[in-house]
MARBA-3410 file (N, C-alpha, C, O; in Angstrom, 1 decimal):
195
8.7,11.3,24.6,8.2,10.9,23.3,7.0,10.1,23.4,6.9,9.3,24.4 ~ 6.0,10.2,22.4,4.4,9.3,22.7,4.3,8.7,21.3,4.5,9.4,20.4 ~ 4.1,7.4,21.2,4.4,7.1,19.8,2.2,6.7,19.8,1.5,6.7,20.8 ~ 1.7,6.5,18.4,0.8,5.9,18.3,0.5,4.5,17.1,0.6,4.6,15.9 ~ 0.3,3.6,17.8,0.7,2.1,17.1,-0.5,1.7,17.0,-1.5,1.9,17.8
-0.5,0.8,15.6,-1.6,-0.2,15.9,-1.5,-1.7,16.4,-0.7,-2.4,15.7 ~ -1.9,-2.0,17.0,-1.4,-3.0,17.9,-2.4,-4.0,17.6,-3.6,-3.7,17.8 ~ -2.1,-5.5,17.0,-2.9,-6.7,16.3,-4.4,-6.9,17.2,-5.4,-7.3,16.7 ~ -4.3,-6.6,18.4,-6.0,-6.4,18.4,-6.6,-5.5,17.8,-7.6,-5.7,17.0 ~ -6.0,-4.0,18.0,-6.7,-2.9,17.8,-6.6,-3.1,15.8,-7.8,-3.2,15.4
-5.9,-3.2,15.0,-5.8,-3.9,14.1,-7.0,-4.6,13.2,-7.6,-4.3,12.1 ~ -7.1,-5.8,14.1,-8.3,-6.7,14.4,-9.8,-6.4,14.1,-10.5,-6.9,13.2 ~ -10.1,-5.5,15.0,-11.2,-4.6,15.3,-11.7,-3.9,14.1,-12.8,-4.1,13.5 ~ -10.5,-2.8,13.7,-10.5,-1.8,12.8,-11.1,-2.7,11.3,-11.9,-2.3,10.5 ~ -10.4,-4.0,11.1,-11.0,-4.6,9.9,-12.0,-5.1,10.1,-12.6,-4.9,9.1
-12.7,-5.6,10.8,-13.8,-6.1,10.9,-15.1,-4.9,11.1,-16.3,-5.1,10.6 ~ -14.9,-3.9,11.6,-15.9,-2.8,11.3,-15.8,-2.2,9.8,-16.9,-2.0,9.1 ~ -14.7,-2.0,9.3,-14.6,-1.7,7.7,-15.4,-2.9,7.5,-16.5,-2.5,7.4 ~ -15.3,-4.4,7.4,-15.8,-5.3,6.6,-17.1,-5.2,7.0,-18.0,-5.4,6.2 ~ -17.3,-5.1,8.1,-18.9,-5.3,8.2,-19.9,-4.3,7.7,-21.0,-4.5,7.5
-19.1,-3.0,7.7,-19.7,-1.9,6.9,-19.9,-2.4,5.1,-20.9,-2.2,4.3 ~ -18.7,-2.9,4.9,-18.7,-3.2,3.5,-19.6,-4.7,3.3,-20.2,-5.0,2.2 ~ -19.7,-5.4,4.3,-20.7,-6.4,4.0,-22.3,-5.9,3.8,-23.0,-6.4,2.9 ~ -22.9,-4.9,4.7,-23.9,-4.1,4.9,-24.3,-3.5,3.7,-25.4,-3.7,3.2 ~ -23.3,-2.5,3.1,-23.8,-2.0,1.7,-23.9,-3.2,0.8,-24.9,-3.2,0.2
-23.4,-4.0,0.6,-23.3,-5.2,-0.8,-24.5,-5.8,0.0,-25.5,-5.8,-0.8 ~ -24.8,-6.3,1.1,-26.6,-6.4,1.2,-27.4,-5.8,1.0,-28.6,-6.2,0.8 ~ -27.1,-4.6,1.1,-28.2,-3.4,0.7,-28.6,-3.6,-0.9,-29.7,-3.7,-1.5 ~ -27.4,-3.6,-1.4,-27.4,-3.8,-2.8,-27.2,-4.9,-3.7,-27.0,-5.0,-4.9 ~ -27.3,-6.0,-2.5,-27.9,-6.9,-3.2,-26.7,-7.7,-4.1,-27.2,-8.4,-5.0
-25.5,-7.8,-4.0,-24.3,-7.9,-4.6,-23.8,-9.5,-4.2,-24.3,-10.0,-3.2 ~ -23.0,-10.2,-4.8,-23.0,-11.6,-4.6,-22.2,-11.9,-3.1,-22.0,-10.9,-2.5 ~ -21.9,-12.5,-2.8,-21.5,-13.1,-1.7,-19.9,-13.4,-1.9,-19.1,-13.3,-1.0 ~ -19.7,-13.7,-3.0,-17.9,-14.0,-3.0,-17.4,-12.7,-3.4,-16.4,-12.1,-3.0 ~ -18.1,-12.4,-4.1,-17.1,-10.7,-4.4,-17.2,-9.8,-3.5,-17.0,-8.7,-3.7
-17.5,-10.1,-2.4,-17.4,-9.8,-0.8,-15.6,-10.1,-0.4,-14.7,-9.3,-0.3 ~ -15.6,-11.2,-0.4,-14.5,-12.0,-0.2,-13.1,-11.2,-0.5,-12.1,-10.9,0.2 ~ -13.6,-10.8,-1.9,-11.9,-10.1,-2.8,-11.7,-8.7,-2.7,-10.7,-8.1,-3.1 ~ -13.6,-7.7,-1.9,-13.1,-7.0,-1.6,-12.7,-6.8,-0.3,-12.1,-5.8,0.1 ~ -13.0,-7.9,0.6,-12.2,-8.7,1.7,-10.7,-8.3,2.0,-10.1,-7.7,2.9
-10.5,-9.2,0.8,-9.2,-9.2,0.4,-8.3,-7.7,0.6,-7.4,-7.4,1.4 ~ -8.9,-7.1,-0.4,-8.4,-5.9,-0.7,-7.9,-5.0,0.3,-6.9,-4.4,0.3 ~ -9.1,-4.8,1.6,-9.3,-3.9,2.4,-8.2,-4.1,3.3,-7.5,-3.3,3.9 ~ -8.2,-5.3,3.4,-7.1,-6.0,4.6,-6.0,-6.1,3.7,-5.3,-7.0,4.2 ~ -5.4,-5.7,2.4,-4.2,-5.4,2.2,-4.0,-3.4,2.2,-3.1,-2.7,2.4
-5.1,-3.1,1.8,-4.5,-1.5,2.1,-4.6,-1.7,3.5,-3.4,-1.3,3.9 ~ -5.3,-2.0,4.8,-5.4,-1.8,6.1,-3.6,-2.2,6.5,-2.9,-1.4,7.1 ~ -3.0,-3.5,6.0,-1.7,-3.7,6.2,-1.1,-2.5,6.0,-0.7,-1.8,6.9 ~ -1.1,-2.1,4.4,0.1,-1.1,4.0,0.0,0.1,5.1,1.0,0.7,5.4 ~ -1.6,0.6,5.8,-1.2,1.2,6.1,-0.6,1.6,7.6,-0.1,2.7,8.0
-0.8,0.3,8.5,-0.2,-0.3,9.5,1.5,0.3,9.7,2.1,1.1,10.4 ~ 1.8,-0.7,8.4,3.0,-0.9,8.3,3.6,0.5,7.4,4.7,0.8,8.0 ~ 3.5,1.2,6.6,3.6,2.3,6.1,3.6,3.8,6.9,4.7,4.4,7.1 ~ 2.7,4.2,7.4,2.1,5.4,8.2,2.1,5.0,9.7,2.4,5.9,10.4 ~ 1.8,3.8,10.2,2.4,3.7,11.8,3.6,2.9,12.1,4.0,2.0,11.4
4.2,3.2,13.3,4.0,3.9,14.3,4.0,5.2,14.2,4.2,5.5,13.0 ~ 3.9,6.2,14.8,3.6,7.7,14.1,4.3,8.0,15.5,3.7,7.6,16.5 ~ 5.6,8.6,15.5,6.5,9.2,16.7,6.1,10.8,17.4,6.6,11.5,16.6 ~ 5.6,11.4,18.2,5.7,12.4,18.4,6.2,13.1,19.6,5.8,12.8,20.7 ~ 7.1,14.0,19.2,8.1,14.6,20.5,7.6,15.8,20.6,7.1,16.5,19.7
7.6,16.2,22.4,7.3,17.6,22.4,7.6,18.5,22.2,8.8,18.4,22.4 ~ 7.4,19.6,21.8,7.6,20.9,20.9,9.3,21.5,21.6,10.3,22.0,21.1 ~ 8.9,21.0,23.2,10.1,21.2,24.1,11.2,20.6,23.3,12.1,21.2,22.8 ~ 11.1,19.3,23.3,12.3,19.2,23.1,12.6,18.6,21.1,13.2,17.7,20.5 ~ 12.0,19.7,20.7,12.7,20.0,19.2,13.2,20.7,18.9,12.9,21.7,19.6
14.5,20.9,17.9,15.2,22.0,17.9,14.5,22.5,16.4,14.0,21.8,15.5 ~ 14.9,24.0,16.7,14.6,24.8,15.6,13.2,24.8,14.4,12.3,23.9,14.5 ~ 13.2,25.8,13.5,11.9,25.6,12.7,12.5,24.4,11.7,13.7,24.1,11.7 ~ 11.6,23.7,11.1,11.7,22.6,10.3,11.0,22.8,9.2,9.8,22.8,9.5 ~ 11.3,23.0,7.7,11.3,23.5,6.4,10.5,22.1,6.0,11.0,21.1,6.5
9.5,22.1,5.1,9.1,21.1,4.2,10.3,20.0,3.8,10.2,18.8,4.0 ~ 11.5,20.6,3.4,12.2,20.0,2.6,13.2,19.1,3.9,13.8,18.0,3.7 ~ 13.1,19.7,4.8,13.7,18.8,5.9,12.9,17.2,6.7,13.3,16.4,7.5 ~ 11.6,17.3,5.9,10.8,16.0,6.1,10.9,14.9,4.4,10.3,13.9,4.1 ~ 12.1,15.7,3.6,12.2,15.0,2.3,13.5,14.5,1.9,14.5,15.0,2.4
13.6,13.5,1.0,14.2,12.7,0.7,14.5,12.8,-1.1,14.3,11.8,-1.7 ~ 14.9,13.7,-1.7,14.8,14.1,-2.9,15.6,13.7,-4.2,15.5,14.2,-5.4 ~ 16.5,12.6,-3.8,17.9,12.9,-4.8,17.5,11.0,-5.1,17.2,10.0,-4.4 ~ 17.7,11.1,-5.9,17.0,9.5,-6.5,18.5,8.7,-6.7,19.4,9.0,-7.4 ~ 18.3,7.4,-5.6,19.0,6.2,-5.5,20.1,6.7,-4.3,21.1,6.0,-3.9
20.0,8.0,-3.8,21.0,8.3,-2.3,20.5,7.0,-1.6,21.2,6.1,-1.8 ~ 19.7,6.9,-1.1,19.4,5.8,0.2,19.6,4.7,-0.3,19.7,3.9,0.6 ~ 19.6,4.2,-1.4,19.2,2.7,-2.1,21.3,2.4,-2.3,21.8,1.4,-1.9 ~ 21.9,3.3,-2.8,23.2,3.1,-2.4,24.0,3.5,-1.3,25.2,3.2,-1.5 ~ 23.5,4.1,0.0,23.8,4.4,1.0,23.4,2.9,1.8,24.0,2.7,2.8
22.5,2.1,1.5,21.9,1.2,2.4,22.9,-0.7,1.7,23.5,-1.7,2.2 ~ 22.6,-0.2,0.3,23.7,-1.7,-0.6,24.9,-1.3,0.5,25.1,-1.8,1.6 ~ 25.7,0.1,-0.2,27.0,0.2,0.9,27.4,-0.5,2.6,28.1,-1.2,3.3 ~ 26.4,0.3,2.5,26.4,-0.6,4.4,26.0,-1.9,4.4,26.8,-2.7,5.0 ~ 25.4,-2.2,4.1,24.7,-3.8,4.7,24.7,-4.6,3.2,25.2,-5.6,3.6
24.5,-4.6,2.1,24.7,-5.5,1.0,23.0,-5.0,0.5,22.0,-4.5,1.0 ~ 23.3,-5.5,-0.8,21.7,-5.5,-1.5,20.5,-6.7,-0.7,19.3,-6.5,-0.8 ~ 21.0,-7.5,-0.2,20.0,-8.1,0.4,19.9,-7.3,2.2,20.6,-7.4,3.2 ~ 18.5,-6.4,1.9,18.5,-5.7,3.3,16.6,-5.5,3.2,15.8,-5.3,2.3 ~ 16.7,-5.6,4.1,15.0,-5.9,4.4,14.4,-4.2,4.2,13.2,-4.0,4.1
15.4,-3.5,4.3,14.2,-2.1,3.6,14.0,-2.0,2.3,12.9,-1.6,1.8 ~ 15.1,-2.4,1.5,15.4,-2.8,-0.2,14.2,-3.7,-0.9,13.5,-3.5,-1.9 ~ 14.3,-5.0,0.4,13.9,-5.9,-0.5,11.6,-5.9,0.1,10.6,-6.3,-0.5 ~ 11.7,-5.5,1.2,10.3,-4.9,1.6,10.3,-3.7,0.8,9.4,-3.8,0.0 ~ 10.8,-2.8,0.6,10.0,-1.5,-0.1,9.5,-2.5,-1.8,8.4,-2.4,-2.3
10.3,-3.3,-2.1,9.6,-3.8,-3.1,8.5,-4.8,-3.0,7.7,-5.0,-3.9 ~ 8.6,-5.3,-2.3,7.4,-6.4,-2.1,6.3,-5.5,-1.6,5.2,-5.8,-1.9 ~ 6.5,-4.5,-0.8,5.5,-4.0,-0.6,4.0,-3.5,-1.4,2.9,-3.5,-0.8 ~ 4.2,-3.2,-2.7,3.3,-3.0,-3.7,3.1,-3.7,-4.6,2.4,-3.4,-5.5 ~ 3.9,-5.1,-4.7,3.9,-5.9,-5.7,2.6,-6.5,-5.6,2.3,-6.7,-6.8
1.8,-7.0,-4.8,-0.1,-7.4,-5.0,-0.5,-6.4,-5.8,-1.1,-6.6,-6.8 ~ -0.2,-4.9,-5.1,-1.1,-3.9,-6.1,-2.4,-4.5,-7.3,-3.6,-4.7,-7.3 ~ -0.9,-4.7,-8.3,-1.3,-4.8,-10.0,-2.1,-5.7,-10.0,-2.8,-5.5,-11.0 ~ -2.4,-6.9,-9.3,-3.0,-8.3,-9.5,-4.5,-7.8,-8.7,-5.5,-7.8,-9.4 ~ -4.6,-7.4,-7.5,-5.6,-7.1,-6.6,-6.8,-5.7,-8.0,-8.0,-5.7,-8.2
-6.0,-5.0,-8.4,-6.2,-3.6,-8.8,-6.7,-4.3,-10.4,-7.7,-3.9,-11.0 ~ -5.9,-5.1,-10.9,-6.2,-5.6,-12.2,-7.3,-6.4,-12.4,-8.3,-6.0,-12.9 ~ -7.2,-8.0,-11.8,-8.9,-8.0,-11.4,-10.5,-7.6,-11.4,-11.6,-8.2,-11.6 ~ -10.0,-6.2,-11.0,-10.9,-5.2,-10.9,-11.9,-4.9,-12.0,-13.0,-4.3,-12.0 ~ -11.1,-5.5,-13.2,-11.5,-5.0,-14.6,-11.2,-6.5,-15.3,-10.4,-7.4,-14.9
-12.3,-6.5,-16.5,-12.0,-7.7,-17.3,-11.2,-7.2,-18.6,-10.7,-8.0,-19.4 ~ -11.2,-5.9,-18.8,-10.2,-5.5,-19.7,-9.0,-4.6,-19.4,-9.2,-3.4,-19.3 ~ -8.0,-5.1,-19.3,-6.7,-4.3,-18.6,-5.9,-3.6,-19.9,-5.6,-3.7,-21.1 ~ -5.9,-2.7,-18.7,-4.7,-1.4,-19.9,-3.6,-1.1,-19.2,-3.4,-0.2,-18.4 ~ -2.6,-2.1,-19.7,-1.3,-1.9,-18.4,-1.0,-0.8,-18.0,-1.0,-0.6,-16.8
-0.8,0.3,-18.9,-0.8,1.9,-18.6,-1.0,2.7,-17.3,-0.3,3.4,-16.6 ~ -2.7,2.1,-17.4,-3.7,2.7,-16.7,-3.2,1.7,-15.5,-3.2,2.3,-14.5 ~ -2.8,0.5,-15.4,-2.8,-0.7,-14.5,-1.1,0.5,-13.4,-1.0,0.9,-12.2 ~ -0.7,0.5,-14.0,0.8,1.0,-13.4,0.6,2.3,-12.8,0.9,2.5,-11.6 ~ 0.2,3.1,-13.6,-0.4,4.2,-13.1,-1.0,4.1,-11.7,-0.3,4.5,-10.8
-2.4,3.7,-11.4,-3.4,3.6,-10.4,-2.5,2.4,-9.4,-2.8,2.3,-8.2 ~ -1.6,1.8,-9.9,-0.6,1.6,-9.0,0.4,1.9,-8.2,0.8,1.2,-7.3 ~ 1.0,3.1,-8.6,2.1,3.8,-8.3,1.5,5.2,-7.9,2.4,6.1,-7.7 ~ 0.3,5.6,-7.7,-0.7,6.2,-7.1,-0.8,6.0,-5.4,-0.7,6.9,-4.5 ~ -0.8,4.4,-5.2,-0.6,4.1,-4.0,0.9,4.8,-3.5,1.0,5.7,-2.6
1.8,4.3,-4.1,3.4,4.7,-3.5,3.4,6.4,-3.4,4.3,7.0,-2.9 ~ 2.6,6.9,-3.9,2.8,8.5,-3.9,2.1,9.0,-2.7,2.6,9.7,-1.8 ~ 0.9,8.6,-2.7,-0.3,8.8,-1.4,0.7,8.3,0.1,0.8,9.0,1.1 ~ 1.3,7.1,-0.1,2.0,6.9,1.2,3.1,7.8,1.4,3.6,8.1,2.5 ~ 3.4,8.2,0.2,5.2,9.1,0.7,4.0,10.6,1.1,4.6,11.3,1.9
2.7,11.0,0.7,2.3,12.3,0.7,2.0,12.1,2.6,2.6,12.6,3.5 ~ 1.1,11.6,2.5,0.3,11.0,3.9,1.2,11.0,5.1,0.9,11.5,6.2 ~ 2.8,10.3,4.6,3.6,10.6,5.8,4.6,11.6,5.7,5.5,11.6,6.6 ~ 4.7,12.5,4.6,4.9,14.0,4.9,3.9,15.4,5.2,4.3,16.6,5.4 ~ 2.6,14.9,5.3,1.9,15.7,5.7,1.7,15.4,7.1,1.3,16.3,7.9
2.1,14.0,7.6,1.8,13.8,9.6,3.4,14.4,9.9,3.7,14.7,11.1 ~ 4.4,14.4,8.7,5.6,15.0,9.2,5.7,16.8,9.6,6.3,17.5,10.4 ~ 4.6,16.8,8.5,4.3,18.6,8.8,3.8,19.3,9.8,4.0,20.4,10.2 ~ 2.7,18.1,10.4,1.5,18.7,11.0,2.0,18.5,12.5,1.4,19.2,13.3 ~ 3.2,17.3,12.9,4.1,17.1,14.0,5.3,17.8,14.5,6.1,17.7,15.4
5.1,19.1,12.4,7.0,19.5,13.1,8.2,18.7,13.3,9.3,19.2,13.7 ~ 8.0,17.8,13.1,9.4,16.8,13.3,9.1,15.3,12.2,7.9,14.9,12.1 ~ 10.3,14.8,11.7,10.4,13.1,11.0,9.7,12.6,11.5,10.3,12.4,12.5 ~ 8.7,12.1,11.6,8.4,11.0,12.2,8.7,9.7,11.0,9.1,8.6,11.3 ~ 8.5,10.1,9.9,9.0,9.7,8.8,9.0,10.4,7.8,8.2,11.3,7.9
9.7,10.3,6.6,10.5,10.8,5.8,10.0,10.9,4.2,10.4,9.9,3.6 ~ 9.4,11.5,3.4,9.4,11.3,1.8,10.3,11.1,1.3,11.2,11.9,1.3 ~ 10.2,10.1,0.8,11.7,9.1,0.1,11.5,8.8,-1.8,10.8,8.0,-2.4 ~ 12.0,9.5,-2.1,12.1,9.6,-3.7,12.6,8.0,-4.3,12.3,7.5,-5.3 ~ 13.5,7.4,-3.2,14.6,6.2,-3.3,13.0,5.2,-2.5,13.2,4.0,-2.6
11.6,5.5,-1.9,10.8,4.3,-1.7,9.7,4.1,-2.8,8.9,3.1,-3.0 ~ 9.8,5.4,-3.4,9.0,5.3,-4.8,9.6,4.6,-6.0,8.8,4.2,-6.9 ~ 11.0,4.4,-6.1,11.6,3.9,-7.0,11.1,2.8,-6.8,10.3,2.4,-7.7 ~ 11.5,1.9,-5.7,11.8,0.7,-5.1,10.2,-0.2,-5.4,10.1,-1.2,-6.0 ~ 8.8,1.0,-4.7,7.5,0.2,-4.9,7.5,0.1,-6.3,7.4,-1.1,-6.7
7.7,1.1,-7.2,7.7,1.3,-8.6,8.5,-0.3,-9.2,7.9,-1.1,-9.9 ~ 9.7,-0.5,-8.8,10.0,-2.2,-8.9,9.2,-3.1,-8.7,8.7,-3.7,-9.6 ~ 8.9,-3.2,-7.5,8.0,-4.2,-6.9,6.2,-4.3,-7.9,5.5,-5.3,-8.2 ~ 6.1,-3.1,-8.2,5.0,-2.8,-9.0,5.1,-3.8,-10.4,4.6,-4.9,-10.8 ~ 6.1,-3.1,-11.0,6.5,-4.0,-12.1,6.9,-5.6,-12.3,7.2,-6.2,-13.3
6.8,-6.1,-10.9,6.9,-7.2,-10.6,5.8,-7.9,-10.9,5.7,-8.8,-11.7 ~ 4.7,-7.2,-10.0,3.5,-7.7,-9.5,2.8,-7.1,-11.4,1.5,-7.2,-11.4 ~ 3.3,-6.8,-12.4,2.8,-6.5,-13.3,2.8,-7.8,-14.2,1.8,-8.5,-14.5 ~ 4.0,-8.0,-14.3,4.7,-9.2,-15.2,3.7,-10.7,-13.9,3.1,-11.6,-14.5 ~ 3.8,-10.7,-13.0,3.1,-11.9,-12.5,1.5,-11.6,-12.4,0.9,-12.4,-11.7
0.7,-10.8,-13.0,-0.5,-10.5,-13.2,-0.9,-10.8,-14.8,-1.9,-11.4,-15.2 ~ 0.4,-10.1,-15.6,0.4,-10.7,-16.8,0.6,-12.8,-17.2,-0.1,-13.7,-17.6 ~ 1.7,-12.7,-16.8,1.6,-14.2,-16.8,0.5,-15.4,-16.2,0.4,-16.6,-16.6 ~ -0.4,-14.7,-15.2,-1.5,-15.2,-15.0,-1.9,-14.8,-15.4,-2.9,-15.4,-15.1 ~ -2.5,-13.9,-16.4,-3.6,-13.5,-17.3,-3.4,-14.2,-18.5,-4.4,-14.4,-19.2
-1.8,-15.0,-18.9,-2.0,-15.6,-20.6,-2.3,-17.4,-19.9,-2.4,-18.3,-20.6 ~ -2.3,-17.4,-18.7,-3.0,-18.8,-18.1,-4.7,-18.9,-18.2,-5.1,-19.0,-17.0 ~ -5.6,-18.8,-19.0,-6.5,-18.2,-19.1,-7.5,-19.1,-18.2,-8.4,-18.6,-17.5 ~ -7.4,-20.4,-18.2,-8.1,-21.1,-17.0,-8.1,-20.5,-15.9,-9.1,-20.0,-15.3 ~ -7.0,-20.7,-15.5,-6.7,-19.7,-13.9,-7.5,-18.7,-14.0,-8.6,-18.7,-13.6
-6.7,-17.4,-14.8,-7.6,-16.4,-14.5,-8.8,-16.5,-15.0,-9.1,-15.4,-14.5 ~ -10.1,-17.0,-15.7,-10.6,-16.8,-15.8,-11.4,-17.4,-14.4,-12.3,-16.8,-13.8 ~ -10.9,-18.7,-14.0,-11.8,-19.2,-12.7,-12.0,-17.9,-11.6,-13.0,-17.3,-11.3 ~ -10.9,-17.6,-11.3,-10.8,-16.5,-9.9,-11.5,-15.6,-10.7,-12.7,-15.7,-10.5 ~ -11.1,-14.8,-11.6,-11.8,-13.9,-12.0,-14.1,-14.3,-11.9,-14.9,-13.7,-11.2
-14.3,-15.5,-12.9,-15.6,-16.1,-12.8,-16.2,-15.9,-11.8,-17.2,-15.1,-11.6 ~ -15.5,-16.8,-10.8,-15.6,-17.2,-9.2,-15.5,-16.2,-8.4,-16.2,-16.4,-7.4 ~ -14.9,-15.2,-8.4,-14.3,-14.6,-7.0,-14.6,-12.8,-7.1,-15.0,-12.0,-6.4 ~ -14.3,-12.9,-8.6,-14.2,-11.7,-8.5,-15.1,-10.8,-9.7,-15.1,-9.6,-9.5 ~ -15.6,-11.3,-10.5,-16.4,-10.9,-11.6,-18.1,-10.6,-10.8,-18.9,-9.6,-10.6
-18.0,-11.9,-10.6,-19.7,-12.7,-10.4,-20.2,-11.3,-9.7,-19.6,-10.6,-8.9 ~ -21.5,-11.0,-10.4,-22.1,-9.9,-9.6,-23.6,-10.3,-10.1,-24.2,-9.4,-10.7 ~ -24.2,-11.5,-10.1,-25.4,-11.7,-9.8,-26.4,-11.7,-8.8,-26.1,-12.2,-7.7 ~ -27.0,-11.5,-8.9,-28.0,-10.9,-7.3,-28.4,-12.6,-7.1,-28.5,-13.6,-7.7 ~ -28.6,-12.0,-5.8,-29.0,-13.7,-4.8,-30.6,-13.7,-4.8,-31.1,-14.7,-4.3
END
């Protein structure tokens, strides 16, 4: 078996060429210096999810797999099987339960930001966007390897879809703090005056 990992240097690396690429265009174009920062921010939280999401990526040789392997054999289809298969065994407090939810809960706050007029709708939406792309992404490296390497989980879309809703209600409650948000927003994340 040959697995491919990213490993906190290689990691390392990989963000800092994205950022310096993204530092390079916003000089080109002339864009402020802190809203660098939050899309900083950003890149090094999708670069996590996808660390932790899509790698390690397992691959066995063709030798030793058995049989042809159907789409439906890289899927997970039946909504709340794993989420009561995993309470049963181990209790509700279990680190895939309680990570599949924290996992997307920045989403809404990072993604809402983005705009000075939010449309929760649209906010949940373009959020739960992400959780679909990660279950697609790692059934298409499931396809293209012939074997699990990991699994489309109907029970990890539920779970981000919580965590989402989380990160909704704590995006909203900082948004009726209007000091707060408006500073970060002012400061960090609006500002697009040329230097």
């Amino acid at each position: 078996m040959f697995t491919i990992a990213i490993h906190p240097p290689l990691f390392c690396v990989a963000f800092l060429v994205v950022f310096i690429i993204t530092f390079l265009v916003r000089i080109i174009k002339r864009e402020h210096r802190i809203r660098l920062c939050y899309i900083g921010i950003i890149e090094l939280y999708i670069m996590l999810l996808i660390s932790v999401t899509i790698f390690p990526i397992r691959i066995i040789p063709s030798e030793m797999r058995t049989g042809k392997n159907s789409i439906l054999d890289f899927c997970q289809l039946i909504p709340f099987k794993d989420i009561i298969d995993i309470v049963k065994n181990s209790g509700i407090i279990n680190i895939q339960l309680i990570g599949n939810i924290i996992l997307l809960m920045p989403m809404p706050v990072l993604i809402g930001y983005l705009s000075k007029k939010v449309n929760y709708k649209v906010l949940f939406f373009k959020s739960i966007l992400f959780s679909f792309g990660i279950e697609i992404i790692q059934l298409i490296i499931d396809k293209l390897l012939s074997y699990p390497s990991r699994i489309f989980d109907v029970d990890d879309i539920i779970l981000n879809g919580i965590g989402i809703l989380i990160g909704m209600i704590i995006f909203k409650i900082l948004k009726e703090q209007q000091k707060i948000y408006d500073f970060i927003g002012e400061k960090i994340v609006w500002n697009t005056q040329k230097q």
